[in-house]
C-alpha positions in Angstrom: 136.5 67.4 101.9 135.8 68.5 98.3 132.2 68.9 99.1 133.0 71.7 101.5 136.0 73.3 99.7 133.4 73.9 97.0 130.7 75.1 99.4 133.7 77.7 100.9 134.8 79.0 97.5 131.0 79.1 96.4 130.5 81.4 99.0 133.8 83.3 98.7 132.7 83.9 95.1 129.1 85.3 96.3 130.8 87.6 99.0 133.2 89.0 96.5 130.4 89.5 93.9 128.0 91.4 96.2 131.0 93.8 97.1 131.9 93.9 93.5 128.0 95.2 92.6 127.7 97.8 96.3 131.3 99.3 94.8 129.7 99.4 91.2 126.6 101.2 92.1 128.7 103.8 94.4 130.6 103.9 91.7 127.8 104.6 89.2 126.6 107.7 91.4 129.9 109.2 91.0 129.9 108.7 87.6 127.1 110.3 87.6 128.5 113.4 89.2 131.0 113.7 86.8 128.8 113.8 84.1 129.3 110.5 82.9 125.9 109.3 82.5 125.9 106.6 80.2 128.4 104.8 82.4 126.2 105.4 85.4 123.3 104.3 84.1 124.9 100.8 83.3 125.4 100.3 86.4 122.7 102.1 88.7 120.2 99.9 86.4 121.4 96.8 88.4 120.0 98.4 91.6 117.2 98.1 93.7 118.2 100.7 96.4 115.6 103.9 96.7 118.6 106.3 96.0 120.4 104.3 93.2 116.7 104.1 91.3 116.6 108.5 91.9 119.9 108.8 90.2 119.2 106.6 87.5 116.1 109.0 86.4 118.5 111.9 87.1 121.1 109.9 84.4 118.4 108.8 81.7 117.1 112.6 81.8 120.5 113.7 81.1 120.3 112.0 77.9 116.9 112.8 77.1 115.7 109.1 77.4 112.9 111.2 79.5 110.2 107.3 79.3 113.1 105.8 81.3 113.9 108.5 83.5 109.8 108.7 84.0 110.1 104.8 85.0 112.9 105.1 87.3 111.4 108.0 89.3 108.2 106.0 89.7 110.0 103.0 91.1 112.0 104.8 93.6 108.9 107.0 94.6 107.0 103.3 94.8 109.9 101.4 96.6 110.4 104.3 99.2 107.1 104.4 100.5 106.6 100.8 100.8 110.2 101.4 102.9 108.4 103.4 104.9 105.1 102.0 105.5 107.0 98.9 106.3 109.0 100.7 109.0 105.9 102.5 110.1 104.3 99.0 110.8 107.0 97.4 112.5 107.0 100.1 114.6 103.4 100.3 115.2 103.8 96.6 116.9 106.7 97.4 118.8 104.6 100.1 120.4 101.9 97.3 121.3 104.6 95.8 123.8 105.5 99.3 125.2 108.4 100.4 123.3 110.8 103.3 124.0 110.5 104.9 120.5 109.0 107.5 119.8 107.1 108.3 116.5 109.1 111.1 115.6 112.3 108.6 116.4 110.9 106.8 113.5 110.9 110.1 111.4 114.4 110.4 112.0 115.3 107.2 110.7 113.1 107.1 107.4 113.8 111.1 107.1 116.7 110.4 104.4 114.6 107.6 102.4 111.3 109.9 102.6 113.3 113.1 101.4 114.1 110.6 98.1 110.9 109.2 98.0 109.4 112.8 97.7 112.0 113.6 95.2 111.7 111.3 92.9 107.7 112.0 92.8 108.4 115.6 92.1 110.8 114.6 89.1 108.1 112.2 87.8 105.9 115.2 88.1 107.9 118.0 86.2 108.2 115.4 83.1 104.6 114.9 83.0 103.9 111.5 84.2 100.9 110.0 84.8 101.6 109.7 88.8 99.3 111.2 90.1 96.4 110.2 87.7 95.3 107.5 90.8 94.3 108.2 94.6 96.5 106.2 95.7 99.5 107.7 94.1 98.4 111.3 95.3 97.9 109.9 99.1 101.2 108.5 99.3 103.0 111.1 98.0 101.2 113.6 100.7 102.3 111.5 103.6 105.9 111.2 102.0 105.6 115.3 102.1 103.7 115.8 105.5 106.3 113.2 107.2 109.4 115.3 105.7 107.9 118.6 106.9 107.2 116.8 110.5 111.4 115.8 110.6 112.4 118.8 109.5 110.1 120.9 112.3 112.1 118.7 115.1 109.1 119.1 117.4 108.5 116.1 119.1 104.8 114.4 118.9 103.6 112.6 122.0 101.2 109.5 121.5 97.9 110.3 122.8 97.9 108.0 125.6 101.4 109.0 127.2 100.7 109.9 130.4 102.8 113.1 129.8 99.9 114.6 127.7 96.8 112.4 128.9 96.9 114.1 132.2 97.8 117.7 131.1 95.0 119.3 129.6 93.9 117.2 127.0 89.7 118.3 127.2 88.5 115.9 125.0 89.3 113.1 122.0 89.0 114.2 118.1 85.9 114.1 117.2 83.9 115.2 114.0 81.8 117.9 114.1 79.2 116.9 112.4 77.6 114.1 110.9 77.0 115.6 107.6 81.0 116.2 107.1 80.8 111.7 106.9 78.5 112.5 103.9 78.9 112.6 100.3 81.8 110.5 98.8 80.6 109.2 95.4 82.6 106.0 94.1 84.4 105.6 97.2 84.4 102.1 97.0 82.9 99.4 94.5 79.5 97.5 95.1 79.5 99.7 98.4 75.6 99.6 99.6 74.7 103.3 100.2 73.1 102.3 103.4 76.2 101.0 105.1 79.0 102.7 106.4 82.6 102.3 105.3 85.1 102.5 108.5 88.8 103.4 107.2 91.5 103.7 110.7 93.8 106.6 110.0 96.8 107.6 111.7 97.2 111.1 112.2 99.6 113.6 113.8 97.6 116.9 115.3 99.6 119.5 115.3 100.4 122.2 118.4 99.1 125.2 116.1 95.7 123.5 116.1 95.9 121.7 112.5 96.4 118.4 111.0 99.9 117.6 110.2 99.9 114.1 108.8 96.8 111.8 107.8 98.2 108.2 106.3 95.8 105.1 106.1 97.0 102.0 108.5 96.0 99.3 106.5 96.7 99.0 102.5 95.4 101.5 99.9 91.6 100.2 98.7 89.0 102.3 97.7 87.7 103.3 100.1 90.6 105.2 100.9 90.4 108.3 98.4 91.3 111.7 98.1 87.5 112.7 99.5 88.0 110.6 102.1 90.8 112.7 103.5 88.8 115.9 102.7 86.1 114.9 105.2 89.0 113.6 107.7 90.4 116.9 107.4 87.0 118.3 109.3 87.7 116.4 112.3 88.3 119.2 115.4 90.3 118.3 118.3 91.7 120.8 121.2 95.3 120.9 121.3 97.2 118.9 123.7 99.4 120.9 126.4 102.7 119.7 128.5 104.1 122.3 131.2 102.1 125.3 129.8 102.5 125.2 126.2 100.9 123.4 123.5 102.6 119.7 121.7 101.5 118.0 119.1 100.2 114.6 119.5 99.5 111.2 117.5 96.0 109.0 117.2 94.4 106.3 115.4 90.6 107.7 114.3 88.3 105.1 113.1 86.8 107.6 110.6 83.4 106.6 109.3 81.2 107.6 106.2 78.5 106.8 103.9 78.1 107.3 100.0 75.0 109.8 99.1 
């Protein structure tokens, strides 16, 4: 009977602690807003939620501790894509067993984290960090920017093989016009023989207006997956998709591949 009076209060006491920390950090962003920063910063520090990490580099370059606030905008910049890259695979399995949900459903619910995400890279930006010295830093923060832009136009993006679109005036897949656009990326990845290709697989959004709206890799950041990359990606031509007379935007996976010169 002592055994599990001890377990109960053991848990009691984690329960009330983890209320007493959510209550603290709410609490620190209103400190925040008040100007208090030095009080907010105590206890933002103790966070590891996307928007907690934002307002602790908004608090540390209130007080001109500008290598801290550097820091925290990097982390929440980090943690919020890996949110959303996370979310974006999740969903990309659903969709293997037929899911409802639509990619742009997905938008909706990461819109909030990717807004911070974004903000937080600008910030690191304007006090000259070194984050976008790396390609890998540059590509996530343009997805983090080309999925906000995609919420925010409300249009709604079809998969390529929903019926709705497949049988409406789709002429033909992407395709690359040439093979001398898979040419000519220098360095793109290590000990890479010149003779053999490299094959990234991109997700992309292509837009109703007849341009590429989002290009995000599906698999981790190597290489291979550079800043030239998505230049010769961005020469892929497609026809526009069309549903009861007027042009949609639709998703794909491309298999994009290229060789070193």
């Amino acid at each position: 009977m002592k055994t599990l009076y001890s377990i109960t209060l053991s848990l009691t006491l984690l329960y009330l602690a983890s209320s007493v920390s959510a209550q603290q950090i709410e609490s620190g962003i209103k400190f925040y807003n008040q100007g208090d920063f030095e009080r907010a910063i105590t206890l933002l520090k103790n966070s590891d939620e996307v928007e907690d990490i934002f307002y602790l580099g908004l608090a540390y370059e209130k007080i001109n501790e500008t290598s801290k606030a550097k820091d925290a905008f990097k982390k929440s910049f980090a943690e919020s894509y890996d949110i959303f890259f996370g979310r974006f695979n999740e969903w990309q399995k659903a969709d293997q067993f037929g899911t409802k949900k639509s990619f742009f459903d997905l938008l909706e619910e990461v819109k909030t984290n990717n807004q911070i995400g974004l903000s937080a890279a600008e910030k690191a930006f304007s006090l000259k960090s070194d984050i976008f010295q790396t390609n890998e830093w540059r590509i996530k923060a343009k997805v983090l920017l080309d999925t906000t832009t995609l919420a925010k136009a409300q249009d709604k993006i079809y998969a390529f093989s929903d019926k709705s679109i497949s049988d409406a005036k789709i002429i033909e897949k992407p395709f690359i016009t040439s093979p001398n656009d898979n040419r000519g990326v220098p360095f793109a990845r290590r000990n890479q023989s010149p003779n053999k290709p490299i094959i990234v697989t991109t997700f992309i959004v292509f837009g109703a207006d007849g341009k590429i709206k989002l290009l995000m890799p599906t698999e981790d950041m190597i290489d291979a997956y550079t800043v030239e990359v998505l230049k010769g990606i961005e020469k892929i031509k497609f026809k526009t998709a069309s549903k009861d007379n007027k042009s949609v935007a639709y998703h794909a996976k491309i298999q994009y591949s290229f060789s070193i010169r």
